[in-house]
N, C-alpha and C positions, 0 to 999 in steps of 0.2 A: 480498587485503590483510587484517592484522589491525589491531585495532580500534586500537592507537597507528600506523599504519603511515598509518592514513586519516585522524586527524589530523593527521598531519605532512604529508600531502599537501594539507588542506584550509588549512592554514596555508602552505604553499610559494601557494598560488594565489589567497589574499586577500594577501600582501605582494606577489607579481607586479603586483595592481589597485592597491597601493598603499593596503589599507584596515586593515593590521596595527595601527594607532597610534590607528585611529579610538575614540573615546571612548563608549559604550562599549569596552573590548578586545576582541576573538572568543573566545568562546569555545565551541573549537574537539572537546569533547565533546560538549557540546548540539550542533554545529553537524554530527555527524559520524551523529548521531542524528536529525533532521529529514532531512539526506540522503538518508537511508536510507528513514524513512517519505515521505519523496516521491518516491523511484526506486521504492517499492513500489507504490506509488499508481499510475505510469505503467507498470512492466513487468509487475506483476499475476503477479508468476514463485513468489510464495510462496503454494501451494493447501494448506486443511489441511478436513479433515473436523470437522462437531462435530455430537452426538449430544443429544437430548432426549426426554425420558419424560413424556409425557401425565402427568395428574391429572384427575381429572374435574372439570369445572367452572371449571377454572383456563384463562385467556385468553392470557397472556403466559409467559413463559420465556426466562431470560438465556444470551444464544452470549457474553458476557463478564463477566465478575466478580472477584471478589477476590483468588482466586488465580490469574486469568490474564487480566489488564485490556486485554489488545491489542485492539484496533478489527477492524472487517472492513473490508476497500477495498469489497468485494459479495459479496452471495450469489448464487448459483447457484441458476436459477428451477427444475429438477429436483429437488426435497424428495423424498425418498419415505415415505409411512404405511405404518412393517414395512413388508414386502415385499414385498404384493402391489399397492400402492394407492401412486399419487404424487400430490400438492400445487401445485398453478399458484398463483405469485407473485400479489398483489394487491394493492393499495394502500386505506388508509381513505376515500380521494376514490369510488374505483369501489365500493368497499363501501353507502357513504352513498347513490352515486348511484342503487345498486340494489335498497337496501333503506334507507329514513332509520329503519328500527326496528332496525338491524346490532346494534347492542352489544345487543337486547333477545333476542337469535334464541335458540330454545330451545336447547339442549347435545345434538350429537347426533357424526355421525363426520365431524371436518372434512376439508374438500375443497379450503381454500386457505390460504396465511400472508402476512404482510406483516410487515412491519418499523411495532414500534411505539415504539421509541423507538432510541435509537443501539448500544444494548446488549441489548435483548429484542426476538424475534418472538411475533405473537402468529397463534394460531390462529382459522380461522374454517370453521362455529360452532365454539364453544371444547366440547371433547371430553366425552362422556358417559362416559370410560370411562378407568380409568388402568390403565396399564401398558405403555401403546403407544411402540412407542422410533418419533421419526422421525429420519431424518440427513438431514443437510443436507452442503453443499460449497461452499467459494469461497476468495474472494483474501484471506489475511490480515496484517494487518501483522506484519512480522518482531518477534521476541523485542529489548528493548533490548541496546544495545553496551553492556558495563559493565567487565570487564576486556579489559587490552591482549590477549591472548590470542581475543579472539572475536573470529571472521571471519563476516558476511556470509552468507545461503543462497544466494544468486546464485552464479554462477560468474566466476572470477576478473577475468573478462578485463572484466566489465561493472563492474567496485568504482571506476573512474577517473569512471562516471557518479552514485555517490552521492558521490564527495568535487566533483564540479563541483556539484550540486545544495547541496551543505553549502552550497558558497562562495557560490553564488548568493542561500541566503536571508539569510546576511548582508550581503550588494553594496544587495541589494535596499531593506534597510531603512534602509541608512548611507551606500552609493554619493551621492555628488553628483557634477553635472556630467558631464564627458566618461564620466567611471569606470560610471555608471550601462550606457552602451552595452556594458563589458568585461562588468557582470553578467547583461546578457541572453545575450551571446555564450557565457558560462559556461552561461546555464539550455538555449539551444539545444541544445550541445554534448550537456548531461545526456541529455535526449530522444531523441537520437540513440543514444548506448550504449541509453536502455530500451527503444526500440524494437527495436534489436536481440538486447535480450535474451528479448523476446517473441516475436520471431520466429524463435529459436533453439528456444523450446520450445513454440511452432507448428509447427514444424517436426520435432522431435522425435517427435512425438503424430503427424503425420500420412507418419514414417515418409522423410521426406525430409532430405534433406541439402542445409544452407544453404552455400552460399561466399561466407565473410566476404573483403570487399575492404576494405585497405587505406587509408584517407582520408590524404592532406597534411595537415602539421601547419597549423593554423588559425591564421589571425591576429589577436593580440585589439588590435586598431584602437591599431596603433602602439608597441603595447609588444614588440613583438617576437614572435617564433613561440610556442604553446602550450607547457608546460613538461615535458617528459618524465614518464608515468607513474612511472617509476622512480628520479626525482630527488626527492632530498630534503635 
């Protein structure tokens, strides 16, 4: 689907729960974009590499910033120092635990990183030495939806679990009453396509071939059967 196609499908399935009128209105851009970073968040399908260059004495180093503000779902505890020397993930807690003098540690060739804030890793000890590239890998969140023309890095057939995800985060914060049960059945539903999107490229990687079966259209408690992907 393209980027107005998962609108109109995020909006066919908040008026199905009946929350189209709700005050505030949906709005069904934002809501087609949350979607998205929450199917990313569960099916983990979008892996990108990102690359850092020592400075001697410098501790931190941003995998996000200005001209490319996406978040990471995680990193990937495989780092490697150039290419003969790799990095075990670590945490400030096991740092502290192992040394309460961590931040004071002389600058020499670090042996591990950890995430020091939401946007930078930092090294530890922080490097005596600049020039050193290390890469890193992991799950990142997709590029935002902005024109009607952008589709999605997933593959097609999983796009029907970011427009239930859309709809579910808004059921979630406006659903009352009975309608609240339809939004969960929407977030289930979601879980289900990223699961499977996971496990398609599980499965890809180890070489095997998955057979997608079929599910019955689902019932969201009373309003009648789930509403065709392809309706709009």
């Amino acid at each position: 689907m393209q980027f107005d196609e998962i609108r109109s499908r995020i909006e066919v399935l908040c008026k199905l729960a009946g929350w189209s009128n709700e005050d505030p209105l949906p709005n069904y851009a934002f809501l087609a974009n949350e979607g998205l970073r929450l199917f990313t968040q569960e099916a983990q399908h979008n892996v990108e590499d990102v690359t850092i260059t020592t400075v001697a004495n410098q501790v931190a180093y941003a995998v996000s910033d200005s001209t490319d503000s996406r978040g990471w779902v995680e990193m990937f505890d495989d780092a490697a120092y150039g290419t003969t020397a790799s990095l075990y993930q670590t945490t400030r807690a096991n740092l502290r635990s192992d040394n309460r003098l961590w931040r004071q540690a002389a600058a020499g060739t670090p042996q591990a990183w950890y995430w020091a804030s939401a946007s930078t890793i930092g090294l530890y000890p922080k490097p005596s030495a600049s020039g050193t590239s290390v890469y890193f890998q992991g799950v990142r969140h997709e590029p935002i939806l902005d024109a009607d023309s952008d589709t999605p890095l997933c593959d097609e057939v999983f796009h029907e679990g970011i427009c239930l995800f859309g709809a579910w985060h808004f059921g979630k914060l406006y659903a009352r009453g009975e309608s609240r049960q339809i939004a969960e059945a929407y977030r289930v539903e979601a879980v289900v396509y990223a699961d499977r999107c996971k496990a398609s490229l599980a499965g890809k990687e180890a070489g095997q071939v998955i057979r997608r079966v079929s599910r019955s259209s689902q019932e969201y408690l009373g309003l009648g059967p789930s509403v065709p992907a392809n309706y709009y």
